[in-house]
GUFI-839465 format. One record per residue (C-alpha): residue number from 1; y, x, z. Coordinates in pm, 1 decimal. Layout:
// residues N
[site NUM,[Y,X,Z]] ...
//
This chain:
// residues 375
[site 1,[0.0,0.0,0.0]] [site 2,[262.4,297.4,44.7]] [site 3,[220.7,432.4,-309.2]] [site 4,[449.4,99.4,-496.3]] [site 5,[704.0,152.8,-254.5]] [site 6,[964.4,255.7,-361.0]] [site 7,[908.0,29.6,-686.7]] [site 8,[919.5,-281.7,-448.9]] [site 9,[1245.8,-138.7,-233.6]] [site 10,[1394.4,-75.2,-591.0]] [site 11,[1382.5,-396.9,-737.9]] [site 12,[1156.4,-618.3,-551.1]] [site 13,[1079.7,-935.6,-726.3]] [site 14,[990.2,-695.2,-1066.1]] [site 15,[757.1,-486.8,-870.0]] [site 16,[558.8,-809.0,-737.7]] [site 17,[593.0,-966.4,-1110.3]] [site 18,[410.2,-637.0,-1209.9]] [site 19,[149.4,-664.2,-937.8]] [site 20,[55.1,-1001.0,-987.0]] [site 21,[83.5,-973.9,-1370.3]] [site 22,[-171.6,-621.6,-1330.5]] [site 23,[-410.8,-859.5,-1145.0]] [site 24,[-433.3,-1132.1,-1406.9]] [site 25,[-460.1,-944.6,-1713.5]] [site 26,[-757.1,-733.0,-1543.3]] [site 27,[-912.5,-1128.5,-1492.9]] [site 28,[-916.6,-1145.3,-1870.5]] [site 29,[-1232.3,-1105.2,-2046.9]] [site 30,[-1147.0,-784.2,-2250.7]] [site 31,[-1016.7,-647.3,-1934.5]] [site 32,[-1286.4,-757.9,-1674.1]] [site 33,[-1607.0,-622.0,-1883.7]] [site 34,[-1450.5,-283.6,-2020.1]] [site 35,[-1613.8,42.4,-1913.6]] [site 36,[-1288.2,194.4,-1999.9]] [site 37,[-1259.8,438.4,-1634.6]] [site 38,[-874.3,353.6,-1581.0]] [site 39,[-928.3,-13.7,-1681.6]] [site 40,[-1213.2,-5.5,-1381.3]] [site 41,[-1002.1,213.6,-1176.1]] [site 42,[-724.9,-28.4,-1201.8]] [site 43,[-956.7,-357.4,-1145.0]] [site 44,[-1082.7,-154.4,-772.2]] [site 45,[-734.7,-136.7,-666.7]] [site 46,[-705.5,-252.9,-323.2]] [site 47,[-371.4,-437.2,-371.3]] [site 48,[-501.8,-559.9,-711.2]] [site 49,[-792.2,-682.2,-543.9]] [site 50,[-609.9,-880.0,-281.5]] [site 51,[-361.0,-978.0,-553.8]] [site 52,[-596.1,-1151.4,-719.2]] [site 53,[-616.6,-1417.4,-408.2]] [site 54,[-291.4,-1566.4,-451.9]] [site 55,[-219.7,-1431.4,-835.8]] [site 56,[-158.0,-1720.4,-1114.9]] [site 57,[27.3,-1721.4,-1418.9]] [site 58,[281.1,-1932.5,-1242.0]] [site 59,[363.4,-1686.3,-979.4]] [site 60,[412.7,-1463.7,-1214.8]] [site 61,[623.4,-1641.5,-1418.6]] [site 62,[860.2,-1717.5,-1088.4]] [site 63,[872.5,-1398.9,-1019.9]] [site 64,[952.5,-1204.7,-1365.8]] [site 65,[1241.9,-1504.0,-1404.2]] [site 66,[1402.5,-1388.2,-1061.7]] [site 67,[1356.5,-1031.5,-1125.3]] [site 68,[1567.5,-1111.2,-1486.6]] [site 69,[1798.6,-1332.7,-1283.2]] [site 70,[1848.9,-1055.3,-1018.6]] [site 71,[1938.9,-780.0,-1254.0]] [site 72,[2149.3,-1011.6,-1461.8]] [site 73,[2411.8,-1145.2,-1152.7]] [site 74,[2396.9,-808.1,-1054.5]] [site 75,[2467.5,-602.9,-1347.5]] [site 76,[2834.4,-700.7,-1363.4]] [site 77,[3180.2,-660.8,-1150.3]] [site 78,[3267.8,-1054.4,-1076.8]] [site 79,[2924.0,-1174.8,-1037.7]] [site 80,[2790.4,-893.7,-816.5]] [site 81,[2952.2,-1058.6,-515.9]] [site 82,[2669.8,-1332.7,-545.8]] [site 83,[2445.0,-1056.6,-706.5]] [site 84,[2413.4,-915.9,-362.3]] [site 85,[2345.5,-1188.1,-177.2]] [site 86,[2111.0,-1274.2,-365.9]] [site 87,[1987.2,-938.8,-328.0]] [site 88,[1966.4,-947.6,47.8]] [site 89,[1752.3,-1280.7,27.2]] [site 90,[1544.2,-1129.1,-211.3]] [site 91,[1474.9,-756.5,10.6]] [site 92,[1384.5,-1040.1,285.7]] [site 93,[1158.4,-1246.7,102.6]] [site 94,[960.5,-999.3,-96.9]] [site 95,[926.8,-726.8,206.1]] [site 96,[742.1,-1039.6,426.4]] [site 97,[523.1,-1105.1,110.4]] [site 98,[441.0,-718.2,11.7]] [site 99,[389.5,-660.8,385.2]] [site 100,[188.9,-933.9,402.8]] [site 101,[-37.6,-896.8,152.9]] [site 102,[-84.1,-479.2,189.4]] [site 103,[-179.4,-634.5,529.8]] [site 104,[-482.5,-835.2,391.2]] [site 105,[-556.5,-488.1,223.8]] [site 106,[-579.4,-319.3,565.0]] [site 107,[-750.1,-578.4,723.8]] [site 108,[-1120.5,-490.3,775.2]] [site 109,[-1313.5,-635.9,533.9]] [site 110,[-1543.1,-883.1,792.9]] [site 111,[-1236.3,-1020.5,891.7]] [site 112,[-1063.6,-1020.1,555.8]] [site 113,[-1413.6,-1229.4,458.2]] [site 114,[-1369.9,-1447.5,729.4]] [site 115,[-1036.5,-1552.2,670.4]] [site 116,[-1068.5,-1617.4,272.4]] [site 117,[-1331.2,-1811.7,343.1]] [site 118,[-1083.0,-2020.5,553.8]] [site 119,[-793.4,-2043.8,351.2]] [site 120,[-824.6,-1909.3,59.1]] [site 121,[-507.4,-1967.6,-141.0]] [site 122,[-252.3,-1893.5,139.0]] [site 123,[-181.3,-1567.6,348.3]] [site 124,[-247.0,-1547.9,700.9]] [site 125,[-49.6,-1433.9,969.9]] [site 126,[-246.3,-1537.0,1283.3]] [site 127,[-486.7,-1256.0,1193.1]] [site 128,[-251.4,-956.2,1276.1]] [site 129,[-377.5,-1007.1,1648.4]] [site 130,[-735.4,-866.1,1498.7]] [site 131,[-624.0,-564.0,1352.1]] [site 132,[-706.3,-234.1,1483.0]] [site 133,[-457.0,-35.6,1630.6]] [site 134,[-409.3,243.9,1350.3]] [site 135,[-410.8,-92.6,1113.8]] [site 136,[-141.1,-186.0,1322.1]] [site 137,[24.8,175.6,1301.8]] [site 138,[21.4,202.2,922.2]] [site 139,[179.8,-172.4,864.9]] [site 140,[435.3,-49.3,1104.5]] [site 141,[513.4,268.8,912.3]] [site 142,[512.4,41.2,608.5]] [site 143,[783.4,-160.3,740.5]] [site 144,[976.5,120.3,833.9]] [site 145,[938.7,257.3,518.4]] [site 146,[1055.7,-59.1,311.3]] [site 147,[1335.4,-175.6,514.4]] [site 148,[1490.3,217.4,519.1]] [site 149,[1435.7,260.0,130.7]] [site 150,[1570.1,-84.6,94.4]] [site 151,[1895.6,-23.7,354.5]] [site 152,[1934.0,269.6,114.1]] [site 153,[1906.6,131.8,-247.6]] [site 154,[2119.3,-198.5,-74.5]] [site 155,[2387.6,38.4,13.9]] [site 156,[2413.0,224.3,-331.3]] [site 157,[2433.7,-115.7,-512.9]] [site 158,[2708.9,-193.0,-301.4]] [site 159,[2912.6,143.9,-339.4]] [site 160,[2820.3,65.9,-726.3]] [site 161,[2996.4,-239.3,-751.9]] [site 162,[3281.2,-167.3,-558.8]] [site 163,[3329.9,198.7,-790.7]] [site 164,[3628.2,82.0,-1098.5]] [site 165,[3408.7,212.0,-1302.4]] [site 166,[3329.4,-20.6,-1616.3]] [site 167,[2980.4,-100.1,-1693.0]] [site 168,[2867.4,115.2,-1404.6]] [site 169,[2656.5,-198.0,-1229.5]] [site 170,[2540.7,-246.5,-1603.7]] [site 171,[2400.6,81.8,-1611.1]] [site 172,[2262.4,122.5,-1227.9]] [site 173,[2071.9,-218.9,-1236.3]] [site 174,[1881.5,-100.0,-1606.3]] [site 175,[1833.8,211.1,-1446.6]] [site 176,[1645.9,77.5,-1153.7]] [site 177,[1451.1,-119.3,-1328.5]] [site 178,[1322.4,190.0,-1568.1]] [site 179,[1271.1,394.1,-1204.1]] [site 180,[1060.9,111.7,-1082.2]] [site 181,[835.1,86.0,-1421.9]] [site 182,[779.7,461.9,-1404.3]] [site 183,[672.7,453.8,-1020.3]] [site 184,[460.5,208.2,-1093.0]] [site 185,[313.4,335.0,-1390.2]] [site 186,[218.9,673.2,-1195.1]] [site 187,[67.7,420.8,-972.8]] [site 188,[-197.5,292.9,-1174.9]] [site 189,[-208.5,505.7,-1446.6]] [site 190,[-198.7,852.4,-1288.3]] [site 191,[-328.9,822.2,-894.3]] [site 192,[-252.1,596.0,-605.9]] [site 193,[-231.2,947.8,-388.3]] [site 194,[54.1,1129.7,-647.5]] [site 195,[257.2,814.2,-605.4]] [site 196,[206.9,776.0,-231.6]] [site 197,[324.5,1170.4,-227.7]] [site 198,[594.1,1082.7,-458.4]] [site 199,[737.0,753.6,-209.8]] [site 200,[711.4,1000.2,86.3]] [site 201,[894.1,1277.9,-54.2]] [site 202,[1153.7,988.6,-157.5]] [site 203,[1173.5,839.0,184.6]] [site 204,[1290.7,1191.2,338.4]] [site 205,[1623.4,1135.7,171.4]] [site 206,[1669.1,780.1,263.4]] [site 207,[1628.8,873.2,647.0]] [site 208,[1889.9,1085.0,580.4]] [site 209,[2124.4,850.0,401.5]] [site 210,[1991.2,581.9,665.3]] [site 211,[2319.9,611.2,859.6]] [site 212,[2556.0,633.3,591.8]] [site 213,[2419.0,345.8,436.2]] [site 214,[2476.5,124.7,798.9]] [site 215,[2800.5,248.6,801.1]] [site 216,[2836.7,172.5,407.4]] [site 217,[2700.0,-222.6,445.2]] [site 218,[2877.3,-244.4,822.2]] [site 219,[3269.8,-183.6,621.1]] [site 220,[3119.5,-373.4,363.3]] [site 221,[3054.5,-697.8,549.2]] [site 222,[3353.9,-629.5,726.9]] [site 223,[3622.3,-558.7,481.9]] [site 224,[3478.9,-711.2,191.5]] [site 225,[3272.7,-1055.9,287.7]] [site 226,[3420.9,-1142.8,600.3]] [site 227,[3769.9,-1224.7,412.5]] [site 228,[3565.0,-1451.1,170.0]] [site 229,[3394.1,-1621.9,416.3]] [site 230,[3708.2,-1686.4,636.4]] [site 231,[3767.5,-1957.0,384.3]] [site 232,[3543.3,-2151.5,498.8]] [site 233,[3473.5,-2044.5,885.9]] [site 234,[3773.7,-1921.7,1176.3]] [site 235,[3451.9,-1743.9,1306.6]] [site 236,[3486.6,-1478.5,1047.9]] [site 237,[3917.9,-1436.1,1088.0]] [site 238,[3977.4,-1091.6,1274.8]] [site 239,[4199.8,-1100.1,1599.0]] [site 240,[4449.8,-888.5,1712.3]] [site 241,[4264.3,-872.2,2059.9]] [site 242,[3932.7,-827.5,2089.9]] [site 243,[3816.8,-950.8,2473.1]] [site 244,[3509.1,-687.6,2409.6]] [site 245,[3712.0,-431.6,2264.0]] [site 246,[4003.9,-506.0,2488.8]] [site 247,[3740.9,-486.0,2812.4]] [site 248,[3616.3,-209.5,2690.0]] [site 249,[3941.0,-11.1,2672.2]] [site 250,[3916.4,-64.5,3068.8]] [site 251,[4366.4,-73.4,3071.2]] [site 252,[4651.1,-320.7,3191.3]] [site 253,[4866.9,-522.8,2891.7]] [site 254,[4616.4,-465.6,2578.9]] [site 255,[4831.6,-584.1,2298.1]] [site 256,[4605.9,-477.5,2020.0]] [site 257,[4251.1,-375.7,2001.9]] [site 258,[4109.9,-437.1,1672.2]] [site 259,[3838.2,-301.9,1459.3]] [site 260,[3940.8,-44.8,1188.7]] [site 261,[3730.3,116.5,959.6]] [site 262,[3810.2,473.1,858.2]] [site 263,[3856.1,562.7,494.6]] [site 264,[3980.4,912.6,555.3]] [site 265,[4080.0,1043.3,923.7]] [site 266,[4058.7,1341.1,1147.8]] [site 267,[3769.6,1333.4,1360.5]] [site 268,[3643.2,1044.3,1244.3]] [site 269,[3344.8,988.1,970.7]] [site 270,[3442.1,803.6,646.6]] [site 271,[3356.5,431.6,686.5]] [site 272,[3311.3,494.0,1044.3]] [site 273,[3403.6,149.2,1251.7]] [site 274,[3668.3,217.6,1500.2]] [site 275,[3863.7,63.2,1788.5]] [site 276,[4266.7,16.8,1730.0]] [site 277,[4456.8,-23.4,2031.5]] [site 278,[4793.4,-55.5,2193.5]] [site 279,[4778.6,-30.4,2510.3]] [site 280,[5063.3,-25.6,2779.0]] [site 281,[5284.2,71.6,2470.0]] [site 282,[5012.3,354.9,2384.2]] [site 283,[4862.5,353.8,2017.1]] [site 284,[4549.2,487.5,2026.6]] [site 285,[4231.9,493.7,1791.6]] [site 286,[3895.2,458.1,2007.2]] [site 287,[3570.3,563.5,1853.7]] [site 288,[3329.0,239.6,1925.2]] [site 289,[3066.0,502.6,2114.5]] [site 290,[3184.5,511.6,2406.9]] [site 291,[3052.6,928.7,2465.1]] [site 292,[3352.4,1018.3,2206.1]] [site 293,[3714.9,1090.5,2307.7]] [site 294,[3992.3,857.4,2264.9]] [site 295,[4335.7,994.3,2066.5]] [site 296,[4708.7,913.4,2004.3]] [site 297,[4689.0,709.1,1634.6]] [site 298,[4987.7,974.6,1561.6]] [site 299,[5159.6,1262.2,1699.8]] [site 300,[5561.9,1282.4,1744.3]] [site 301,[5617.0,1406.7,1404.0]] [site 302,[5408.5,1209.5,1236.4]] [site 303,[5462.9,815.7,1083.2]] [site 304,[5282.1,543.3,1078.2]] [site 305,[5297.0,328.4,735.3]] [site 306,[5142.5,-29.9,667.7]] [site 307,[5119.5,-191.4,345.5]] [site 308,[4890.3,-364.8,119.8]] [site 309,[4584.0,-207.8,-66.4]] [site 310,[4368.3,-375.7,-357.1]] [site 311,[4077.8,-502.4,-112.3]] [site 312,[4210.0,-487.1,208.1]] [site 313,[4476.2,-396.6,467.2]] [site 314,[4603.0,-28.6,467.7]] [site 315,[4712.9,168.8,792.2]] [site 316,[4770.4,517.2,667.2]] [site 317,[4932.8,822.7,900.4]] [site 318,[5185.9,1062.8,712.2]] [site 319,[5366.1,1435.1,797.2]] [site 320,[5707.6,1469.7,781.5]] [site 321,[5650.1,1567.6,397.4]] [site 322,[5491.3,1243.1,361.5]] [site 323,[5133.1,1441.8,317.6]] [site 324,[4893.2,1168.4,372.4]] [site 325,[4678.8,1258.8,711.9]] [site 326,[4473.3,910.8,794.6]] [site 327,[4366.9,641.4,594.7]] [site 328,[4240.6,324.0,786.5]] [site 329,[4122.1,-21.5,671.8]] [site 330,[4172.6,-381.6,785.0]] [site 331,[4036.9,-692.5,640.3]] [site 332,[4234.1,-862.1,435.9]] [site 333,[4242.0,-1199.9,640.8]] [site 334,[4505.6,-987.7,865.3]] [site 335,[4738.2,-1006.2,639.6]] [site 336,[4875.7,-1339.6,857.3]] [site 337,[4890.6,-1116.6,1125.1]] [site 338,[5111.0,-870.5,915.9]] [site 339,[5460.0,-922.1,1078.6]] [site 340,[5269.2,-855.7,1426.5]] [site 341,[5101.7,-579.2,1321.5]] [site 342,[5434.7,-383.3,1217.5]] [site 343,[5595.1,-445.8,1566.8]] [site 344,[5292.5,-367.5,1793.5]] [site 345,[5250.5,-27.0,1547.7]] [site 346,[5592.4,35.0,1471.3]] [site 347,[5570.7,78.5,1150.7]] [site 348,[5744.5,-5.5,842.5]] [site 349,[5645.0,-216.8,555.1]] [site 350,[5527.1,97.3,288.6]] [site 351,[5438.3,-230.1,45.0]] [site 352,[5166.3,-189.6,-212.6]] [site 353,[4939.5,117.7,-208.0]] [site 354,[4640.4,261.5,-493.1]] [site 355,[4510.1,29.8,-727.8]] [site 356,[4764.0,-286.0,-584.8]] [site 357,[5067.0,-46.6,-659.2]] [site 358,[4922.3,-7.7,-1041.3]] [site 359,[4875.8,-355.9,-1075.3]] [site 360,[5233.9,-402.8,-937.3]] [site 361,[5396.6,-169.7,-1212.3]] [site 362,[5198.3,-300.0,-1515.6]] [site 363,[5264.2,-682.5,-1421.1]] [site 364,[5666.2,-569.4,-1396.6]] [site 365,[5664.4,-367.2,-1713.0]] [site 366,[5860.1,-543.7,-2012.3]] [site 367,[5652.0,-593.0,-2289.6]] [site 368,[5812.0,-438.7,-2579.9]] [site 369,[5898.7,-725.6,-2864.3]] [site 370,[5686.4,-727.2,-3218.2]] [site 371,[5810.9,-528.5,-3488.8]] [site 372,[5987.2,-818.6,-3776.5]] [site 373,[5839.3,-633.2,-4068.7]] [site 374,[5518.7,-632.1,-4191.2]] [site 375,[5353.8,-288.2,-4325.9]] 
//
């Protein structure tokens, strides 16, 4: 079960399409009474085997027109905000299922009898209580193992789609699904044991990348959905105080305490979430661990500047020069705290900053009248 892997954490709902189609085409009768060795080797696979138990032209069908579906809402800029959503609810349901049946794989085969028997066209989860505890080991590495590779890819698609870059998402999603063919094709083509190698020297990386990624998805949800769904919920507006951050900062007259989210700042790891404060007329920034250090937002020579970026709220920190020194993020549902925010930072309106100030120019920049003649 480890060697699809990263197939199934790479595009999920194509890597079960493949699986169950493998399983039905070895059913048909060219297939099931070749001698060919890789058509046999193929027909013994354990997943393929248990594959075969739930496996019908249906399923497949389902599944290869959400895998299309999936890379088509997710291969563009405007629809890749429902893309991944979609996503998420797809890494969800397809983990339980691919868990769930590399379970049946593990199960020991008495059992695995026993249940079939039983119920025979629907998986069973009342028989994890059997397993043997290195069964129980190896399902639990295999979880780990998906939900970190999948964490990883998740976090990619989303730096993806937020890059300017046209036809990027276009590009990443094809991509994917040509990385996902290939592991799978090693899979059953080549050896179960190369690709299980291959998804373990993979998975080294993603632990790696694991915290990046959280911190990647964590300023995602925050500066990017949260907005969106304050449309339609107060639960998801930002206040200026926090009662959890404000506790937390343990002072007297907490007029701000806010969470920030670092896009370039000293001391302080990109995307990293962060606590805002002013405190007994204090501006600090307070790293949300609480084993950190505290500091001043600025020093006496330094400014603080607010003003409005493309996707969210800008707090930046300048020199005397005007050399940029911090860059931090709100959401953009602060912006009716805006007025407030000046005062309690004492800072001036800087207006539009990056890709807003472009915008800004080009929508003020006369458009130069048609020529009269005619060449």
């Amino acid at each position: 079960m480890f060697g699809p892997l990263p197939a199934i954490a790479s595009t999920p709902f194509l890597g079960l399409a493949v699986l169950t189609g493998t399983a039905l085409v070895m059913e048909e009768p060219v297939f099931a009474k070749s001698e060919w060795r890789l058509v046999q080797q193929i027909r013994q696979n354990s997943l393929i085997l248990q594959a075969k138990q739930y496996a019908n032209w249906c399923v497949f069908g389902a599944f290869a027109l959400l895998a299309g579906l999936t890379w088509l809402v997710n291969s563009g800029k405007i629809r890749g905000a429902f893309g991944k959503v979609l996503r998420i609810a797809e890494d969800i349901a397809v983990g339980l299922l691919y868990l769930m049946i590399g379970a049946d794989t593990l199960m020991p085969k008495d059992l695995a009898a026993s249940s079939s028997a039983l119920h025979p066209q629907i998986m069973h989860a009342s028989v994890f209580g059997d397993f043997e505890s290195s069964t129980a080991i190896l399902i639990l590495a295999a979880l780990i193992s998906l939900v970190t590779m999948m964490l990883t890819r998740l976090a990619l698609d989303v730096l993806i789609w937020l890059s300017p870059v046209p036809f990027i998402d276009l590009i990443f999603e094809t991509c994917k699904v040509v990385f996902s063919l290939a592991f799978l094709a090693i899979y059953f083509l080549l050896s179960p044991l190369v690709a299980a190698i291959l998804g373990i020297l993979l998975l080294v990386p993603c632990f790696i990348l694991l915290p990046w990624a959280i911190r990647l998805l964590n300023f995602a949800y925050r500066i990017v959905a949260c907005p969106i769904l304050a449309q339609f919920s107060d639960t998801f507006v930002p206040k200026l105080v926090e009662p959890d951050l404000a506790d937390a900062a343990g002072g007297s007259e907490v007029t701000l305490a806010c969470r920030v989210y670092v896009w370039k700042a000293r001391g302080f790891k990109k995307r990293e979430a962060v606590t805002l404060l002013n405190a007994s007329s204090h501006r600090t920034v307070r790293p949300l661990r609480a084993h950190r250090r505290s500091r001043q937002l600025c020093e006496d020579h330094e400014q603080v500047l607010l003003g409005r970026a493309l996707a969210w709220i800008e707090l930046r920190v300048v020199n005397q020069d005007g050399q940029l020194l911090d860059q931090y993020a709100l959401p953009l549902s602060s912006v009716k705290d805006f007025d407030t925010l000046l005062v309690l930072l004492g800072a001036p309106d800087a207006g539009e900053f990056g890709a807003m100030k472009a915008l800004r120019s080009m929508a003020k920049r006369p458009v130069r009248a048609s020529s009269p003649y005619i060449i």
